[in-house]
TIZA-36545 format. One record per atom (N, C-alpha, C): x, y, z; residue in three letters. Coordinates in steps of 0.05 Angstrom, whole numbers, plus 5000, padded with zeros to 4 digits. Each point is the difference from the previous one (the first is absolute). Layout:
XYZALA
...
This chain:
295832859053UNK
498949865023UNK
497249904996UNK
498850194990UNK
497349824991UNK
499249924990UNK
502050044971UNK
499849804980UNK
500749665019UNK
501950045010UNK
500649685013UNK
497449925014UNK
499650215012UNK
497449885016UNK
497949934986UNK
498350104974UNK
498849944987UNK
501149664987UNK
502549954998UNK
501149764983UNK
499849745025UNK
500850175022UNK
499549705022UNK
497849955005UNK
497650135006UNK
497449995002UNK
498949804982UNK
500650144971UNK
499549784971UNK
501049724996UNK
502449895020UNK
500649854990UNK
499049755034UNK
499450195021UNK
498149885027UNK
498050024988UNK
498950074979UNK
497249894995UNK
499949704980UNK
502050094991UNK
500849734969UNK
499749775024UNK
502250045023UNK
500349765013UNK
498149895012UNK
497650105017UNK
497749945014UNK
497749884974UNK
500850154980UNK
497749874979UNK
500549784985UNK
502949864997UNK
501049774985UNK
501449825017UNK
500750035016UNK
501349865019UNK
497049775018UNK
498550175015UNK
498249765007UNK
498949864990UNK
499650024962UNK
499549864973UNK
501449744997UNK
502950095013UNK
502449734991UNK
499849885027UNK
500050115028UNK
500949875022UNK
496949855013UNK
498250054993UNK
498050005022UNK
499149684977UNK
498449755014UNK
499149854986UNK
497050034986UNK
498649864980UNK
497650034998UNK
499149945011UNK
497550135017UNK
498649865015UNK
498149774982UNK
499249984974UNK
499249764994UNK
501949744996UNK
502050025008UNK
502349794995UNK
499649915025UNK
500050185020UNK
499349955027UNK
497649785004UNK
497350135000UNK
498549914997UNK
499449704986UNK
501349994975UNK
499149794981UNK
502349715013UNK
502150065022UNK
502249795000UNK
497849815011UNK
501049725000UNK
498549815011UNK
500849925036UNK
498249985010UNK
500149985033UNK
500649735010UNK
501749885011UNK
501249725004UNK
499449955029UNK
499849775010UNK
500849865029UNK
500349764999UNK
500149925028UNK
499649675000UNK
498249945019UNK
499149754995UNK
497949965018UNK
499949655009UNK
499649915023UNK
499949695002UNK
497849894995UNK
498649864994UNK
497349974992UNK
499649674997UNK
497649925009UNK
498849774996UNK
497749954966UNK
500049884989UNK
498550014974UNK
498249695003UNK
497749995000UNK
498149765008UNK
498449974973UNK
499849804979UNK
498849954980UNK
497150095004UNK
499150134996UNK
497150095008UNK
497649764992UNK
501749834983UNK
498349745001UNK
500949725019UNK
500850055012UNK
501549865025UNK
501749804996UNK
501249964973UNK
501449774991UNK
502750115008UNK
502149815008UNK
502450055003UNK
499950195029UNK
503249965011UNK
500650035028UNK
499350364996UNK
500550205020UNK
501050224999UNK
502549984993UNK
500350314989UNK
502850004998UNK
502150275004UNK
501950065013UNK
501450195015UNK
502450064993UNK
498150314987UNK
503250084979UNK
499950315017UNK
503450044993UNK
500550314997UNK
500050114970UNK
498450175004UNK
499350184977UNK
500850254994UNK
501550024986UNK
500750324987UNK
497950054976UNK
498850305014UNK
496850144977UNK
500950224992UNK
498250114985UNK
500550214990UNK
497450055010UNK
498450264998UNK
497750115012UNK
499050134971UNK
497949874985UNK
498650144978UNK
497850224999UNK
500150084981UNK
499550304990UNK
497250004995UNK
498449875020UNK
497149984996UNK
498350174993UNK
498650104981UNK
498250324999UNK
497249864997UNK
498150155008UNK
497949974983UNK
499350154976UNK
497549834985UNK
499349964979UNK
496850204997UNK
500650254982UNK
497350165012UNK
497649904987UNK
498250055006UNK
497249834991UNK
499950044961UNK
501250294999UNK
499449924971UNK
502249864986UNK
501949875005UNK
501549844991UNK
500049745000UNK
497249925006UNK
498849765009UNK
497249874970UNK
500649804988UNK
497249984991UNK
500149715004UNK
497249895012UNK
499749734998UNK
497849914998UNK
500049784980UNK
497549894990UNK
498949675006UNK
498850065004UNK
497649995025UNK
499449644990UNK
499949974969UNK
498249804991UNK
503549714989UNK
502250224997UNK
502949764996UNK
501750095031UNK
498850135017UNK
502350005019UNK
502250054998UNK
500350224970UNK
502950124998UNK
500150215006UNK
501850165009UNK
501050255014UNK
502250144979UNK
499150304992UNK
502050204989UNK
501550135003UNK
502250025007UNK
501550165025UNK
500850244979UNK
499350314999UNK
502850184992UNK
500750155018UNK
503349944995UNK
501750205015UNK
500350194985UNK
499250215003UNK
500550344987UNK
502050205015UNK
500549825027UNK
502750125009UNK
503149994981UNK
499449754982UNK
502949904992UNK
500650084969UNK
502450034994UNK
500450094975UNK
501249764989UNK
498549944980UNK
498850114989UNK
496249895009UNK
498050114993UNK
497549945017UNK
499749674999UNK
500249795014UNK
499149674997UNK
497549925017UNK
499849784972UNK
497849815011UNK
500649775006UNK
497649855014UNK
500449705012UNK
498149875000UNK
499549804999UNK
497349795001UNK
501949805029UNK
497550065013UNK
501549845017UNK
497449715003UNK
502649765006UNK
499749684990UNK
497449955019UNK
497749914998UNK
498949915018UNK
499549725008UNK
502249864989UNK
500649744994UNK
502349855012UNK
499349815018UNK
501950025036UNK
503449874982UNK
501750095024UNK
502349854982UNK
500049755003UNK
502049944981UNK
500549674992UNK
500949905018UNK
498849705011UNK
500049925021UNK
502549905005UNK
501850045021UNK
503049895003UNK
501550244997UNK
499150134991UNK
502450284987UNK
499650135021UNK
498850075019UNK
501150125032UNK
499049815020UNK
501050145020UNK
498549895034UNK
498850285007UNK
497749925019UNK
498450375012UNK
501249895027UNK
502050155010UNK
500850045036UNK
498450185016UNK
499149885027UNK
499650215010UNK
503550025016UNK
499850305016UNK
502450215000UNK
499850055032UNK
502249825015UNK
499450105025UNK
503250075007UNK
500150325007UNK
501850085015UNK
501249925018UNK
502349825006UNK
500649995025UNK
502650185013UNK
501350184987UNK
502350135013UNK
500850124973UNK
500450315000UNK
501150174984UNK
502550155016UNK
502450084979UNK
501950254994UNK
498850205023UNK
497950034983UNK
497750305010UNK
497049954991UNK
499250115003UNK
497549914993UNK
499050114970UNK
497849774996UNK
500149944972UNK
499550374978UNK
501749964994UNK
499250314975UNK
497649994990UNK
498650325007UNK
497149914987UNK
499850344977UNK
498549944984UNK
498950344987UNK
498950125011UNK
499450065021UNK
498750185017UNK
497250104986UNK
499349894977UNK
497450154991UNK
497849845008UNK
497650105011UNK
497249945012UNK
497750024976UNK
499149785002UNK
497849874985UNK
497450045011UNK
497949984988UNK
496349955010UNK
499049934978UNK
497649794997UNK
499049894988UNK
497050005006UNK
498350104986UNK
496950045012UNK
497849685000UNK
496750065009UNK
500049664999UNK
499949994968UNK
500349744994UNK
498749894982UNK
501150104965UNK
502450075005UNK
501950194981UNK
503849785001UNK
501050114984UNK
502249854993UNK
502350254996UNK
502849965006UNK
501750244999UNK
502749864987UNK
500450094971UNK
503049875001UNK
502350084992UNK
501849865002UNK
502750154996UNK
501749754987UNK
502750145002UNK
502049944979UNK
501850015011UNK
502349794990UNK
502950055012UNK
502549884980UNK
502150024995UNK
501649864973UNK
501949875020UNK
500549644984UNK
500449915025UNK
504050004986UNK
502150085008UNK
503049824984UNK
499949904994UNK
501549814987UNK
502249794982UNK
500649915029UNK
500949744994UNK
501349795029UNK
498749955026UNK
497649914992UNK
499050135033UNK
498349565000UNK
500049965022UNK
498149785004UNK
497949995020UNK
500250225012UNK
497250135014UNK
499050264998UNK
497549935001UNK
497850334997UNK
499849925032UNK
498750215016UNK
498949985021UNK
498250344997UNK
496649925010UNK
499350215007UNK
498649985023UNK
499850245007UNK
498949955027UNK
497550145000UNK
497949985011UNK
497850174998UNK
498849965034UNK
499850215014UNK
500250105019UNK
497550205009UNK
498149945010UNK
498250175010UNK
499849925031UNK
501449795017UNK
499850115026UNK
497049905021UNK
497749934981UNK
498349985014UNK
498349784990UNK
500449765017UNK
498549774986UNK
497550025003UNK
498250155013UNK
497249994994UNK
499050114979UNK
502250104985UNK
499450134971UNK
500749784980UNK
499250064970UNK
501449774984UNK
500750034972UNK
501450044988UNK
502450064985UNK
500249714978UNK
500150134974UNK
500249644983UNK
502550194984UNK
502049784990UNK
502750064989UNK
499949844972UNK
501050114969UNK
499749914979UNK
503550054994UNK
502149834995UNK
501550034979UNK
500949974976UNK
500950184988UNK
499349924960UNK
503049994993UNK
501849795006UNK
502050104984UNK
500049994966UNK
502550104985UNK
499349924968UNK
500049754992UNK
500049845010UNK
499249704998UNK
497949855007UNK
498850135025UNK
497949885002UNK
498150185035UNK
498249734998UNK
498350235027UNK
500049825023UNK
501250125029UNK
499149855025UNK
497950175011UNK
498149815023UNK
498150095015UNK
497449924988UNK
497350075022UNK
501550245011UNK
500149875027UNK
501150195024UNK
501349885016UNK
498150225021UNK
499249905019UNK
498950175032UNK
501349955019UNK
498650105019UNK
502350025027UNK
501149685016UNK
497749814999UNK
500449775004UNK
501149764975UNK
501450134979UNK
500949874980UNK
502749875013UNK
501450085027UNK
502849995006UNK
499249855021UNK
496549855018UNK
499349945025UNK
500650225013UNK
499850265008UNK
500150145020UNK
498950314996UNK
497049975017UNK
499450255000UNK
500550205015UNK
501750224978UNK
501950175012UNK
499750324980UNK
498350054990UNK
499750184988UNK
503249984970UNK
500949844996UNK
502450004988UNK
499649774978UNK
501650124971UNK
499549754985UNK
503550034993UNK
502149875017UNK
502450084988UNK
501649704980UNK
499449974979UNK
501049744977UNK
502550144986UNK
501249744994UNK
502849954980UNK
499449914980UNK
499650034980UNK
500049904972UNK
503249894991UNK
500449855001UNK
502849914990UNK
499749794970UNK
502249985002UNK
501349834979UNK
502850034993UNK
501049565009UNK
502749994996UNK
500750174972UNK
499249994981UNK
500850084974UNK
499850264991UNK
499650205021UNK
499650275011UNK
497750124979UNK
498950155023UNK
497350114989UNK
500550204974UNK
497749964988UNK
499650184982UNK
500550314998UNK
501050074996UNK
501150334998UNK
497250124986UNK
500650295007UNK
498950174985UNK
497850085009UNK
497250134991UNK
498650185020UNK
497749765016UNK
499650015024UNK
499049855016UNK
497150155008UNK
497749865002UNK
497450205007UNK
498449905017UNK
499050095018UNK
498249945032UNK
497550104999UNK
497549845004UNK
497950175011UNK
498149845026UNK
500750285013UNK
498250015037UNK
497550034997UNK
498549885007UNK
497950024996UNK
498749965024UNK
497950175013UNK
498550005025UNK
496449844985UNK
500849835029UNK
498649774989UNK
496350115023UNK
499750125008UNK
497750055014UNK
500350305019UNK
501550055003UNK
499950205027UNK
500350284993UNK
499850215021UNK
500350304983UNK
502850054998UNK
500850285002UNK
503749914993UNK
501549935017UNK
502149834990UNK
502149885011UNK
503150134990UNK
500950135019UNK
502650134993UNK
501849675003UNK
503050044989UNK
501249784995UNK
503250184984UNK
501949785012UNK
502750074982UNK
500349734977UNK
501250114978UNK
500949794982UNK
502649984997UNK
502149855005UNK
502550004989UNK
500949774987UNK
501650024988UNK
501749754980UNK
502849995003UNK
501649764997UNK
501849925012UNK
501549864972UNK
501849964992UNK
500849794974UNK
502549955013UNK
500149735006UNK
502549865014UNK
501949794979UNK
């Protein structure tokens, strides 16, 4: 009898210890899937050429992180920037282009929401930027995509906020709050291109242009 009982015990422990191994998911599988919606949206050439235009959009919601200060080097006298990621395996570097893209190879939209699924998916992570300092980050954009969209969001137009994008091809900006006509504490642009944008790691820097800190969300969108 207690031999059995010793053998069922042994084999309720086998089960509790291998079983939630096979049944339960990773939570980084979890984490890492990509976040989808749709959204209706107006897109306005930010240089005012051509009508608006009114698409439904299916996004994905990107994986925006920041970039910690020592993974940052930039020089001062060619206006090039060093990016390392020491998060990634294997450790990479970047020079990022300070050299605007080739003219025709995108449009800059500004991004006006007019009716979502739900409302727009955001990373939930909170930003600050001190005066007179720069903060940046990184995001890797898919394969097939013909819009970037980021949004940069602080909420309070008496504050002011300048926006730099670097894709691997080239550099837009920089862009302030009145780059879109409307002071609104918001700099939200589409980077597109019929011939779909450039893949691969995408890089931003916020930069507080006079004031003490300014909290702010950053998110990215690839449509």
């Amino acid at each position: 009898m207690q031999l059995r009982l010793v053998a069922g015990i042994g084999i309720l422990l086998a089960v509790l210890v291998v079983f939630p191994a096979l049944a339960l998911p990773d939570i980084r599988d979890i984490s890492s899937a990509p976040r989808t919606g749709t959204a209706w949206v107006t897109l306005h050439d930010i240089n005012g050429s051509g009508t608006p235009e009114n698409l439904t959009v299916a996004y994905a919601v990107g994986d925006v992180s920041e970039i910690p200060l020592w993974g940052i080097s930039e020089n001062q006298s060619s206006g090039l920037v060093t990016v390392t990621l020491k998060n990634s395996t294997p450790e990479r570097y970047f020079i990022i282009s300070s050299k605007p893209a080739i003219e025709g190879s995108y449009v800059v939209n500004t991004v006006t929401v007019e009716n979502c699924s739900e409302p727009l998916l955001v990373n939930s992570m909170d930003f600050a930027v001190v005066s007179s300092t720069a903060n940046y980050y990184a995001d890797i954009v898919p394969d097939g995509k013909q819009h970037e969209w980021v949004d940069l969001d602080w909420k309070d137009p008496g504050m002011d906020l300048s926006l730099m994008i670097y894709a691997p091809d080239g550099m837009f900006g920089p862009y302030t709050d009145m780059s879109d006509g409307r002071k609104d504490g918001r700099i939200f642009l589409d980077v597109a291109s019929r011939l779909n944008v450039t893949p691969g790691h995408w890089f931003f820097k916020v930069k507080n242009e006079r004031q003490d800190r300014i909290p702010y969300t950053l998110n990215t969108y690839s449509a």
